[in-house]
C-alpha positions in Angstrom: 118.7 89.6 133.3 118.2 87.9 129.7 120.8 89.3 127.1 118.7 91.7 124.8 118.1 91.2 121.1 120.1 91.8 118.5 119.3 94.6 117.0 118.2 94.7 113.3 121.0 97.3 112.3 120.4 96.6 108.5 116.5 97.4 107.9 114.6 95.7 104.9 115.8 97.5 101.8 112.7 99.6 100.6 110.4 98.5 97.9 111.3 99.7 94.5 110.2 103.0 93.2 108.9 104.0 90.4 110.9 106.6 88.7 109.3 106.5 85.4 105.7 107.7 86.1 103.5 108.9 83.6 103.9 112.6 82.4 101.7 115.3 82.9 99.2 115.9 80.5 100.2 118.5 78.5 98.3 122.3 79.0 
């Protein structure tokens, strides 16, 4: 049988987060 495929050991690197969100409105 056909050699299988190479596995993708390294996944695509997320997309960037957004750590500085809006704060919360104030009570």
């Amino acid at each position: 049988s056909p050699p299988p495929p190479p596995y993708v050991y390294k996944s695509p690197p997320p997309p960037p987060y957004v750590y500085s969100s809006p704060p919360p409105p104030p009570y």
